[in-house]
N, C-alpha and C positions, 0 to 999 in steps of 0.2 A: 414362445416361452421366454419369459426372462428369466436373467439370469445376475446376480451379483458378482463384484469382484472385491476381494476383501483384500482393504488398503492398512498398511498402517503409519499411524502419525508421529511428531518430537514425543507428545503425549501418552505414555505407556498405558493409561486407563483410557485411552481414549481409540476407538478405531472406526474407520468409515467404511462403509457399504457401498459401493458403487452403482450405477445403472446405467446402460446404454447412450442412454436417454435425459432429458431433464425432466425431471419429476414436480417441481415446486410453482412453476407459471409464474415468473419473477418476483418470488416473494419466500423469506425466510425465516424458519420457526425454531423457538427452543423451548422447551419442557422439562418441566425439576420434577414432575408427579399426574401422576395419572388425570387427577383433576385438571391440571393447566392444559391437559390433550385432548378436551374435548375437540379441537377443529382437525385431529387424525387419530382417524379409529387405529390405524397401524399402532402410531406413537402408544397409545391406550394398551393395546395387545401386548404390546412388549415390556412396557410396564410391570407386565403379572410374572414377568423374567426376576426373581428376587432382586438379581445382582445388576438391574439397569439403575443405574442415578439419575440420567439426564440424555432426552435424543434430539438432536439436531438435523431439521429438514433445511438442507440447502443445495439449488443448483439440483446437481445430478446426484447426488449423493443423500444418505444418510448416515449420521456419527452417534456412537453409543459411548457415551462414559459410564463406565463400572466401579460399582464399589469392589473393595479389596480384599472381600470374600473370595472371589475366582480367578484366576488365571485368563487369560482371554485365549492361550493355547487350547484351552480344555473346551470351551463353549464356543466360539469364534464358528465354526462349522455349522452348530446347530443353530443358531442366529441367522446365518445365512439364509439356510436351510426354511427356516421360519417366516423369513421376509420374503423370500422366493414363490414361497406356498402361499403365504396371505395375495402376492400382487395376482398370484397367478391363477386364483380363484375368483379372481373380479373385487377383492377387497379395495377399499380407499385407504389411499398413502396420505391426503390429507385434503381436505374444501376449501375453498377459496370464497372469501368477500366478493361477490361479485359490486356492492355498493360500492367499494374501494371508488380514488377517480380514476376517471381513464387515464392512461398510460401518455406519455409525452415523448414520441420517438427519438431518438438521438443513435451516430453510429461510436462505435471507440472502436479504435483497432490499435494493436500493438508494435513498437519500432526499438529495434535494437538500438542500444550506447555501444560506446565504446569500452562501456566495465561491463560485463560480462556477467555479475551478480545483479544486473538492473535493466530492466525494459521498461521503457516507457510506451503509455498506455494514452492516447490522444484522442481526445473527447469532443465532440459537434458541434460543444459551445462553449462561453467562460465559465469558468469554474471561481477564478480567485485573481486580483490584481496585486497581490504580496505573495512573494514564495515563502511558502510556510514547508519546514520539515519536522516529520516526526520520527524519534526514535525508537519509541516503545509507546502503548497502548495507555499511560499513563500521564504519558504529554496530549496524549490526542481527545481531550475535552471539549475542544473546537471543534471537532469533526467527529461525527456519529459513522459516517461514511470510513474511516481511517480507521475508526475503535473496532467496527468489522474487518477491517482488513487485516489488524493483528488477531483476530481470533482463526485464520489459516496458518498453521502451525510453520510455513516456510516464511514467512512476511519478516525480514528483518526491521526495514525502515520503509517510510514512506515519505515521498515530496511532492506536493503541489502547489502548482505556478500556471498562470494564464488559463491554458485550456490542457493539459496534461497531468496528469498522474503517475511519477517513477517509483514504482517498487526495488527496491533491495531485497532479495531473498536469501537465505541459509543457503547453506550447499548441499542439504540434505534430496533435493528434486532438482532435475534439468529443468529447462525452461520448455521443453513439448511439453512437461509430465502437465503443468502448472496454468500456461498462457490463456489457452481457453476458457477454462474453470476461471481466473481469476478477470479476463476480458466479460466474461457473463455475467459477473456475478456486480462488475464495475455499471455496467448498460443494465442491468434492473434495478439495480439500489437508485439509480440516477432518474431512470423511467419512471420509477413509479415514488416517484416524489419527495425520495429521502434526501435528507439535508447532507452536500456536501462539507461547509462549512457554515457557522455559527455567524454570523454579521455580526452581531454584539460585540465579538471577541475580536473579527477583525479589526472593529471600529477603534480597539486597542493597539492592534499592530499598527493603524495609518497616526495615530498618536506620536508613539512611536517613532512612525517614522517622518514625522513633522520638527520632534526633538530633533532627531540624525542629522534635519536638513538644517535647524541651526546649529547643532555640533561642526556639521560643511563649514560655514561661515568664520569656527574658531581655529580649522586648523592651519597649517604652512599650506603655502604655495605648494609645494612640490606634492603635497598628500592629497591638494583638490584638486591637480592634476593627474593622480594617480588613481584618483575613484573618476573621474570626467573618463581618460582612458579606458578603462575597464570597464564602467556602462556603457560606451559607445561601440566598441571594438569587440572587447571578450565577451557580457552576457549574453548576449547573443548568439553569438557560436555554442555558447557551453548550454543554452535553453534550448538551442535544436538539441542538444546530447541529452535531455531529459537532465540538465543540471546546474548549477545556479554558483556562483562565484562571490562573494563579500569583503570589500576593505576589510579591516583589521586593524592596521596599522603600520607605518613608518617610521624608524630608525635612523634620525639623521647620518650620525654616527656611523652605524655600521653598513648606512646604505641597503636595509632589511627590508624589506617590502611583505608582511604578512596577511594572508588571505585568507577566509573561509570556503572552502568546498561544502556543496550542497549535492544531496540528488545525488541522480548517476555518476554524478562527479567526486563523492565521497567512499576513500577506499578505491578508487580503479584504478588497477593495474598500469593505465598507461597517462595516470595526473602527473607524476613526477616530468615524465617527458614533455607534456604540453605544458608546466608550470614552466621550465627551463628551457626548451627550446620556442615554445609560442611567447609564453607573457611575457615573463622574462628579456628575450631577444625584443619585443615589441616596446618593453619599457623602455631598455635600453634605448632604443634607438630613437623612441620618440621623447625622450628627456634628455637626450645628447648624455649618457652619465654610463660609461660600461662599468661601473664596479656596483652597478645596482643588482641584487641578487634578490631572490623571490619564495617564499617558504608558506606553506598550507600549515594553520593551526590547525588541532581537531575542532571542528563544530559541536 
């Protein structure tokens, strides 16, 4: 017998259905009306629910947004209730293309940072040769892949670099509640042939960063010594952490050293200590200069 579990989301009109099980065979649906659900009879059924607006087939779950005729206290039960009975009569949750193409296997599996609000999520293959982050759902026009990832109501930001993917999430879900759901949903977007990133667009970052490499050329000594250092030495450590580090800028004067955090490295609890006790102490030393000091602007 199945059985649902009723979740809820940041979204107050919005709430998920759970299942044991995954329901969708790595592939994800949304519907604004009954006609757009011909490929799930469910979706269709529920539809004749006055107060459904829009149901979302993904992963293990299914999410109903409600217009603001109802309470979701008052019917939440009977929904359930409803979808429990349709699976359990032998009804379809929703058909599949079988012409789709085949599937292109890859594994990802998940690796803790050191912040706490971010796991990175390491992928079979490359992904991207620029570390690109996103804030909101709004920057991420480059990536179709990301623009799903802000529609999980925990997703704060997103970064990707090389072969990995760090999520930042809310503090509204632990990381059991989350890892799974979001490790599945990363290995079928990818499987079945959704676009990580946009090339066109990248072709703009390596621009970009063709400008940067002659900007290198205009600045002091001491500042092409200080990005030479920190590609060699710090990216590295900080891309095993799921997070990525950026010149900024030098302060003769005040012997300032400003840096961008990326990724798992933006906002973690313990950047202040490896900004001060790692780079910092590393600058020092290898620029012979102790009154260099080292400060993270926001990204």
């Amino acid at each position: 017998m199945t059985k649902v579990t009723i979740r809820e989301t940041q979204n107050p009109t919005i709430l998920k259905f759970e299942f044991e099980d995954f329901i969708t065979k790595n592939e994800n649906f949304e519907f604004k009306n009954i006609d757009e659900a011909k490929a799930s009879p469910l979706a269709q059924q529920l539809f004749y629910l006055p107060f459904v607006k829009t149901v979302y087939i993904s992963g293990n779950f299914i999410a109903i947004e409600r217009f603001s005729i109802v309470e979701w206290e008052d019917v939440k039960d009977a929904v359930a209730e409803q979808i429990e009975a349709f699976v359990n009569n032998g009804g379809t949750i929703v058909t599949i293309d079988e012409n789709k193409a085949k599937k292109q296997p890859i594994t990802v599996y998940g690796e803790t940072t050191p912040n706490p609000a971010a796991l990175k999520f390491v992928v079979s293959r490359m992904l991207t040769k620029n570390a690109i982050e996103f804030k909101n759902i709004d920057e991420a026009t480059a990536s179709p892949l990301v623009q799903e990832l802000f529609k999980f109501p925990y997703v704060k930001e997103v970064f990707i670099d090389e072969n990995y993917i760090s999520v930042t999430k809310y503090e509204v879900n632990n990381w059991d509640e989350i890892t799974l759901e979001l490790r599945s949903f990363i290995k079928q977007f990818i499987e079945n042939g959704g676009t990580v990133l946009d090339e066109s667009l990248i072709s703009i970052n390596e621009k970009k960063e063709s400008e940067k490499n002659q900007d290198f050329d205009k600045l002091d000594v001491t500042s092409q010594q200080i990005i030479n250092i920190l590609e060699e030495y710090v990216k590295p450590a900080v891309a095993a952490d799921g997070g990525n580090i950026a010149f900024d800028s030098f302060d003769e004067e005040s012997k300032t050293v400003k840096v961008i955090l990326q990724g798992a490295c933006s906002g973690c609890p313990s950047s202040t200590f490896t900004l001060k006790s790692g780079i910092e102490n590393m600058l020092k030393s290898m620029l012979n200069d102790d009154k260099i000091n080292v400060e993270a602007v926001n990204s």
